[in-house]
Structure formats: structure tokens, C-alpha cells
DOTORFI-61968 format. One line per field, with one value per residue (C-alpha): x, y negated, z negated. Coordinates in Angstrom, 2 decimals, always signed. Layout:
BEGIN
east	(X | ...)
north	(Y | ...)
up	(Z | ...)
***
This chain:
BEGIN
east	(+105.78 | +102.31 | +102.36 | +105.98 | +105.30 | +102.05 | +102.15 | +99.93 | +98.34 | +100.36 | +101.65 | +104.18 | +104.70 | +105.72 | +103.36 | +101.33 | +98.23 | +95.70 | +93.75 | +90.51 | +92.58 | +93.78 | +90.60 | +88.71 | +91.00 | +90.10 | +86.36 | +86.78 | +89.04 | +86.52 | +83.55 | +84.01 | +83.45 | +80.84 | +79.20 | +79.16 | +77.93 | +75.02 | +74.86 | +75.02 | +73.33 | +70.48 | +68.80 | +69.57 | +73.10 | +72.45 | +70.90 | +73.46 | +76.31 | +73.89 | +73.15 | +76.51 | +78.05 | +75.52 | +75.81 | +79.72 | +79.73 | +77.02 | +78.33 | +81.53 | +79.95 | +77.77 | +80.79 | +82.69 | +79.79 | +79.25 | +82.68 | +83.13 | +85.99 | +86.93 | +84.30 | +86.54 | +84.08 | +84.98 | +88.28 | +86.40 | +87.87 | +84.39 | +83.05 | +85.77 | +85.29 | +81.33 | +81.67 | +84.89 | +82.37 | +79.50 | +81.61 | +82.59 | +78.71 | +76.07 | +73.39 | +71.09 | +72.06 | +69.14 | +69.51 | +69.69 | +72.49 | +74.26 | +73.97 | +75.35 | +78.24 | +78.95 | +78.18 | +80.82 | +83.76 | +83.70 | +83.05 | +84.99 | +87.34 | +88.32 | +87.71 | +88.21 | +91.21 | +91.56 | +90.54 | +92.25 | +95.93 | +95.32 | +93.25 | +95.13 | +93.08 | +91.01 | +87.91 | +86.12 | +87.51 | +86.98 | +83.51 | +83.19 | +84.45 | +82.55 | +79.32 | +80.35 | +81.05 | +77.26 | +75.41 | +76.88 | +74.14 | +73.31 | +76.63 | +77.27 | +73.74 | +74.49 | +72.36 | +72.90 | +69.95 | +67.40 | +68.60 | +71.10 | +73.95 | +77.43 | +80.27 | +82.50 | +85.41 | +83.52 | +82.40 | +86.58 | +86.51 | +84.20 | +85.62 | +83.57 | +84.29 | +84.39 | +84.32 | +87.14 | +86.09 | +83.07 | +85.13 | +86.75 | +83.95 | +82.13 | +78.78 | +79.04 | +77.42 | +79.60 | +79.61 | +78.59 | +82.23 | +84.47 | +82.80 | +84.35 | +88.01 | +88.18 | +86.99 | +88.86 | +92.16 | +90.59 | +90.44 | +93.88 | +95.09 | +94.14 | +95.38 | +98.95 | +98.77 | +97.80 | +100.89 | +98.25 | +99.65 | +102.33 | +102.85 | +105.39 | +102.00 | +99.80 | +102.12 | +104.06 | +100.43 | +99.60 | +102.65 | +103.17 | +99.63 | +99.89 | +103.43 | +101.64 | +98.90 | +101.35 | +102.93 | +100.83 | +97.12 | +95.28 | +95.83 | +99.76 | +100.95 | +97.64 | +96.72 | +93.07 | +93.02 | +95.41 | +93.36 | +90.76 | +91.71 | +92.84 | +89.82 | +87.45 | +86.66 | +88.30 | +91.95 | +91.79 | +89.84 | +92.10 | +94.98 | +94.76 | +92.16 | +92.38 | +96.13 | +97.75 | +96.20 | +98.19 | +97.71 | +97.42 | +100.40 | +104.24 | +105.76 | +109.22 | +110.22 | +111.31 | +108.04 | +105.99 | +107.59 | +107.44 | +103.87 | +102.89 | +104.27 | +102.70 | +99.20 | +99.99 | +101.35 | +97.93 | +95.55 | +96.57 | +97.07 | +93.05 | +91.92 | +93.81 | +93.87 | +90.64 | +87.12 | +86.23 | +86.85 | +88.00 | +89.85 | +91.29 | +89.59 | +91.19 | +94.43 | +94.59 | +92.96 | +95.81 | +98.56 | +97.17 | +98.23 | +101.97 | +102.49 | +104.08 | +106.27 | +107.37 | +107.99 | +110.38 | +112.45 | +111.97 | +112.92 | +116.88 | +118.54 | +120.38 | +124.35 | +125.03 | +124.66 | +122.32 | +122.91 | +124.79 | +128.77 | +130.62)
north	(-49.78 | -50.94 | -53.69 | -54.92 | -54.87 | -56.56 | -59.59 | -62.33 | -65.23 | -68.39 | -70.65 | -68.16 | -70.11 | -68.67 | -69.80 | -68.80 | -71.16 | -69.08 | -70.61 | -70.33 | -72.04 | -74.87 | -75.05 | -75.47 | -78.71 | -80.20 | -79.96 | -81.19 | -84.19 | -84.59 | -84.82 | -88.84 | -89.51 | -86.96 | -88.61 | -92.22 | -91.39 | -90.08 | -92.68 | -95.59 | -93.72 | -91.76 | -88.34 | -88.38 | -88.50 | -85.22 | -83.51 | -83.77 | -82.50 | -79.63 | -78.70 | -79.16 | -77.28 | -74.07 | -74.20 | -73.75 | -71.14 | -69.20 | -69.43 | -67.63 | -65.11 | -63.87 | -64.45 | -62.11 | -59.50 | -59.97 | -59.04 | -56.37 | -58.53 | -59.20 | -61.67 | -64.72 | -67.33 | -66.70 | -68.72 | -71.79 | -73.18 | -72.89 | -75.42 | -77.85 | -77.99 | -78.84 | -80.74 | -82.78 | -82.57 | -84.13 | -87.12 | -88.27 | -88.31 | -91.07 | -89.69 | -91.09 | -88.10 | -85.39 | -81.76 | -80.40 | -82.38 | -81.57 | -77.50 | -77.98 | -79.51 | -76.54 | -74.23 | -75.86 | -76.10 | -72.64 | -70.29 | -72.59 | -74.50 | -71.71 | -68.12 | -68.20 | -69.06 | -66.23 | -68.17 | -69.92 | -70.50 | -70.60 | -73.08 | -75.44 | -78.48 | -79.87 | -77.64 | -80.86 | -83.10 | -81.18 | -80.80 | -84.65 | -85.68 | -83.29 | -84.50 | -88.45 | -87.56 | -85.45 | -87.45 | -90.94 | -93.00 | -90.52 | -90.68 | -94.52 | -95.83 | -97.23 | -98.11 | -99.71 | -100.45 | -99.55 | -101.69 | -100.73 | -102.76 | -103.12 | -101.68 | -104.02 | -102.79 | -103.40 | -107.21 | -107.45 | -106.54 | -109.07 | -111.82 | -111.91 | -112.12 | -109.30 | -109.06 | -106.89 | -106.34 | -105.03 | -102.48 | -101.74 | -100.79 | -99.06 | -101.60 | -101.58 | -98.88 | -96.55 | -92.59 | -90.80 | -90.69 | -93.59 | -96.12 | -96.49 | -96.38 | -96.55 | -93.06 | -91.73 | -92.81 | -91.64 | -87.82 | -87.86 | -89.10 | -85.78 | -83.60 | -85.60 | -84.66 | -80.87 | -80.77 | -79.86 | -82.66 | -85.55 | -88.86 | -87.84 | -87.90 | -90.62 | -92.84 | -92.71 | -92.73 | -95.91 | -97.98 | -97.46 | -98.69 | -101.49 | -102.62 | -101.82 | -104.31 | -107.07 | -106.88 | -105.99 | -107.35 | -110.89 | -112.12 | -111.07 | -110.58 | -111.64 | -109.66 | -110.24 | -108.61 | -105.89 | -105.38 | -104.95 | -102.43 | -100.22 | -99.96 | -99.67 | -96.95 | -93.64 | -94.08 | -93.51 | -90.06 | -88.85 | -89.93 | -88.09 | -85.31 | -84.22 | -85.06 | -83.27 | -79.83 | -77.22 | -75.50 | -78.23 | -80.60 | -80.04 | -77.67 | -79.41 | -82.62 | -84.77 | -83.25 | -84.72 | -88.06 | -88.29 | -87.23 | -89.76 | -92.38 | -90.94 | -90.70 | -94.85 | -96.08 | -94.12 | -95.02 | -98.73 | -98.52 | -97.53 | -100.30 | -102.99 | -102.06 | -99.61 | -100.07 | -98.57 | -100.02 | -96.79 | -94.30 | -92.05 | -88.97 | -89.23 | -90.38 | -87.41 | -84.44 | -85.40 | -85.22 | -82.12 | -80.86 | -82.43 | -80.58 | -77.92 | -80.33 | -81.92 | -78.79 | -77.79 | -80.70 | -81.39 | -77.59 | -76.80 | -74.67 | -71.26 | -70.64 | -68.29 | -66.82 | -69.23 | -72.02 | -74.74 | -74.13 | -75.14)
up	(-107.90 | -106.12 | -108.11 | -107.36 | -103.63 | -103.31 | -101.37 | -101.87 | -99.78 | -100.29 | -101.94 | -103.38 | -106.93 | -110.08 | -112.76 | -115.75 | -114.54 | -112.64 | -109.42 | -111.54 | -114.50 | -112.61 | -109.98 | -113.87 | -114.63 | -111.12 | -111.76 | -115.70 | -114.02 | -111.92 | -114.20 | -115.16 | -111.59 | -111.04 | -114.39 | -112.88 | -109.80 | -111.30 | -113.63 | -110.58 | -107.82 | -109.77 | -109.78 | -106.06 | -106.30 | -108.80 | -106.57 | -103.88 | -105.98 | -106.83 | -103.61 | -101.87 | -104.84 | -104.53 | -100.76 | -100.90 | -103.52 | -102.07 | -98.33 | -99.67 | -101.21 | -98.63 | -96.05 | -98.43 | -98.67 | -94.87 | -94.17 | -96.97 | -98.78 | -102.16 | -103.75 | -105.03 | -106.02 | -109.62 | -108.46 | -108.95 | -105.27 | -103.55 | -106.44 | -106.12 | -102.30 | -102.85 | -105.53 | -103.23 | -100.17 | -102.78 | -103.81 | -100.39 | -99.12 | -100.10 | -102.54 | -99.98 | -97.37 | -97.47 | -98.21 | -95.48 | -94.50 | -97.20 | -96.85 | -92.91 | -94.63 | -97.28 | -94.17 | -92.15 | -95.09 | -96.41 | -93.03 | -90.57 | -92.43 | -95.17 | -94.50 | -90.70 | -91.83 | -94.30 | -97.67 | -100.24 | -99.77 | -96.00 | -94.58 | -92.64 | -93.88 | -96.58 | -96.85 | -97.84 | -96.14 | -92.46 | -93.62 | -94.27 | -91.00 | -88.92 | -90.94 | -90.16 | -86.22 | -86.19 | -88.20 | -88.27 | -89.31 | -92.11 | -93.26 | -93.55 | -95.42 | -98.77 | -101.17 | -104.54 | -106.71 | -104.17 | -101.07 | -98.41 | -98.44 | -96.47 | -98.46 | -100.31 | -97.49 | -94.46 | -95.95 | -96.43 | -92.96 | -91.81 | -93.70 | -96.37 | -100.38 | -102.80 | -106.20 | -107.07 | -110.70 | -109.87 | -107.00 | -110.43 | -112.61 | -110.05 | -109.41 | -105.77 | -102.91 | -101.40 | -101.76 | -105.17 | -106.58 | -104.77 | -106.07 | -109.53 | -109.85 | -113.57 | -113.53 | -110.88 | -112.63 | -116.08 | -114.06 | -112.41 | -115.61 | -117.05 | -114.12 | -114.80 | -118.28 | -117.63 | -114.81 | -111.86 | -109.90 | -110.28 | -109.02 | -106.00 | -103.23 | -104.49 | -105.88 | -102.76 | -100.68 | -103.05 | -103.18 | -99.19 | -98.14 | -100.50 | -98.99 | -95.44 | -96.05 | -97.77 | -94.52 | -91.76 | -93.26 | -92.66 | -95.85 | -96.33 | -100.25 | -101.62 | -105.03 | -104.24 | -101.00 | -101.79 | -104.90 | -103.24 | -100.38 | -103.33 | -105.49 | -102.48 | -100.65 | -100.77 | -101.56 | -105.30 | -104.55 | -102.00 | -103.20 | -106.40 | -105.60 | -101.63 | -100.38 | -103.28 | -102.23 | -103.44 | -99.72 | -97.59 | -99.16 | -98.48 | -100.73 | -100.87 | -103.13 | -100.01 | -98.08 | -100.70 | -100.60 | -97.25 | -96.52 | -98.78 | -96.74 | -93.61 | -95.45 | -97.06 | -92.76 | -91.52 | -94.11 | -93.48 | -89.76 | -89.56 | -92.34 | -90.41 | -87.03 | -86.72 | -85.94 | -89.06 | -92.90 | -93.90 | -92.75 | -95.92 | -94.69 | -91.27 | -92.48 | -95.10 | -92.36 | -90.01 | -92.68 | -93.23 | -89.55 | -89.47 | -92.90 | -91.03 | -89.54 | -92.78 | -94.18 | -91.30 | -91.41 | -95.34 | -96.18 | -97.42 | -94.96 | -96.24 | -96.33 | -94.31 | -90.75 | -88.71 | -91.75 | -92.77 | -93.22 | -96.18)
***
């Protein structure tokens, strides 16, 4: 009888995948990405994902012991936050850095919020944005084979040529795991596959920025520059890894579909309009806060007293 009336923390899904099951296909789908980085960016870039990922996991777990909870970190969730949080910083960033960010997603973000299922944004995603508005310059030097370098979105922004093929591959400077969208794709391929995620958010996030740019950008319908805009930076990463979020994504059909236009009008709003040559992270933290919204207008209403008549 216990067992039939314990109540859990959301989302309330039937399902025979576990949160440690699927949290272990987001870090394997993550791996190619986490593989190249290393590959393009070097020991350092290593050594971030180490450090961001030990910081998150063992922030949680003294939290938990702290506050005489349940120890969860066996769910997996505190490594896909720092290994998220790792991917979106330069592996030029240094440590310490790197532990105020896996300090600020798991306390302030997560468990303040009481934990998984219940944060009301991206753990690493917050954490990103609160490291980029402390420690700006930190946050935006690039380097690429030893010299700091402009990334191939903020030369589109200043008029200059990119080589889209090489946005592809992954030989440009950016963060450890935006850079190469070959691998991203090659990950979210396998989280398609598995049935973690599906194409409703980020093919709707995708397709809308694209048709935002053809319409709104400098360069109209031009494959080049749309090409461009969708290999570089962030999009491929949070389109596929942050905005579908089991917690912090609409749970309805519609919801989906319709936060994924929101996150595709935002995302290009800030790379047009904006200071800035990004603007993912932003686009995909406020989605994040209007999900409740979505959800009340997206969700079916009952028969019934209150509901819709027949």
C-alpha cells in the first residue's frame, strides 16, 4: 500500500527507462563531442570536463549530506550537467572558474529548487550565463592552435568570410564541444535512435531559425550564410542536448512544437539583431521560464465541470 501512494518529483511519465538509464545515453551521446574537443583543443580542454564534471557531482553530494537527504548522484544528472557546463566553456577558462560554475548549477540552480525534476531551468545552462555575465572576458577567449582568434560567428557578424566546411568538421575556436557539428549530430543521432528525445524541439528550433534568417538576415535565402549560422556556435548543442530537457521542456505535443519556434524567433532575433553573435544560451534559459506558459495554454482541458462542453 506504501508503495501505491508514493508520490514522486516530476515529470510523472510511465516508462521502463530509469533517470540513471537515460542520464547514461546522454553522456554516451555525448562522448563524440566530448572526444573532439579534446582532440581539437588539447589536454586543457580534458581537464576542464574533468573538473567541471567532479565539481557538479561532488557539490550534490555534500549538499545532500549537508542537508541529510537522499544521495542521488548515482542518477547520473549531476554528470550530465558538468559535463553540459564543460562543453559550453573554452578549454582556455582556468579551474577555478570552472568549480564556481559547478558550485553555482547544482546548489542554486538544482537543489534550491528541490533537485532533479524541479529546477526551473537548465542546470548548465544558468551556470553558463552567470559565468559569461561574471567573468566575461574569461568566457569569450578562443584559441585554436595556440592563438586567440574571433569565432567564425562573430567574423559573420563583422562581415567577414567563413569557411563553412571547416564550421562542419570542427577546425575552428569556439567552446570544447560546439565546435564540430558532425559530432554533435553523430550523438543526437543516437539519442533519436534510443527514443530519449525526437525531432518535435530541435527540428522545429532548427527549421524556424533557418526560415528567421532567410527572412530577416543580411544576406536573405543564401545557403552560405544560413549554413553557416547553423553549424556555428551553439545551436546544434542546444538544440539537441539542453532545450529538450525532460524538466525544463513542455510536456505536451503542441508545447513542444511551439517552444521550438519560440527558441528558433529568439535564437535569431539575438544573432541578427543583438550585440552578441550568439545567443543560444539566452534564447534557450528564457524558454525555459515561459514553459509554464506553454504548458497552460498547450495543455487539453477536461470534460466536465469547469471544462469544455460537448
Amino acid at each position: 500500500m506504501s508503495e501505491l501512494m508514493k508520490v514522486t518529483s516530476s515529470p510523472h511519465i510511465r516508462s521502463k527507462n530509469s533517470t540513471s538509464g537515460i542520464m547514461f545515453l546522454v553522456i554516451l551521446a555525448l562522448l563524440p563531442t566530448s572526444i573532439f574537443g579534446v582532440w581539437n583543443f588539447g589536454i586543457k580542454a580534458l581537464l576542464v570536463i574533468c573538473i567541471t564534471v567532479s565539481t557538479t557531482v561532488l557539490t550534490e553530494l555534500l549538499y545532500q549530506l549537508f542537508m541529510k537527504q537522499k544521495t542521488t548522484i548515482s542518477d547520473l544528472s549531476a554528470v550530465v550537467t558538468g559535463l553540459l557546463l564543460a562543453l559550453n566553456l573554452p578549454s582556455t577558462i582556468p579551474w577555478w572558474v570552472c568549480v564556481i560554475g559547478g558550485v553555482f548549477a547544482i546548489p542554486v540552480i538544482k537543489m534550491l529548487f528541490g533537485g532533479i525534476g524541479q529546477n526551473f531551468m537548465n542546470p548548465a545552462l544558468g551556470a553558463r550565463a552567470f559565468l559569461i555575465i561574471s567573468f566575461t572576458p574569461l568566457m569569450t577567449n578562443f584559441e585554436y592552435d595556440g592563438v586567440s582568434s574571433a569565432t567564425p560567428l562573430a567574423m559573420l557578424k563583422a562581415g567577414s568570410d567563413v569557411n563553412v566546411m571547416d564550421m562542419v568538421m570542427g577546425s575552428i575556436p569556439g567552446t570544447i564541444g560546439e565546435t564540430s557539428m558532425i559530432a554533435i549530430v553523430l550523438g543526437a543521432c543516437l539519442l533519436i535512435l534510443t527514443g530519449v528525445i525526437d525531432l518535435r524541439i530541435p527540428g522545429t528550433y532548427i527549421v524556424s531559425f533557418a526560415i528567421f534568417l532567410g527572412l530577416f538576415g543580411e544576406n536573405g535565402f543564401n545557403f552560405t550564410y544560413i549554413s553557416a549560422h547553423l553549424a556555428g556556435g551553439g545551436l546544434m548543442l542546444g538544440a539537441f542536448f539542453m532545450a529538450t530537457d525532460y524538466v525544463t521542456r513542455p510536456i505536451t505535443k503542441k508545447g513542444q512544437y511551439l517552444y521550438g519556434l519560440f527558441l528558433g524567433i529568439l535564437t535569431g532575433i539575438f544573432r541578427v539583431y543583438g550585440p552578441s553573435a550568439e545567443g543560444v544560451s539566452y534564447a534557450i534559459i528564457i524558454g525555459n521560464l515561459i514553459v509554464p506558459l506553454i504548458e497552460k495554454i498547450t495543455l487539453p482541458k477536461p470534460f466536465g465541470k469547469g471544462g469544455e462542453k460537448i
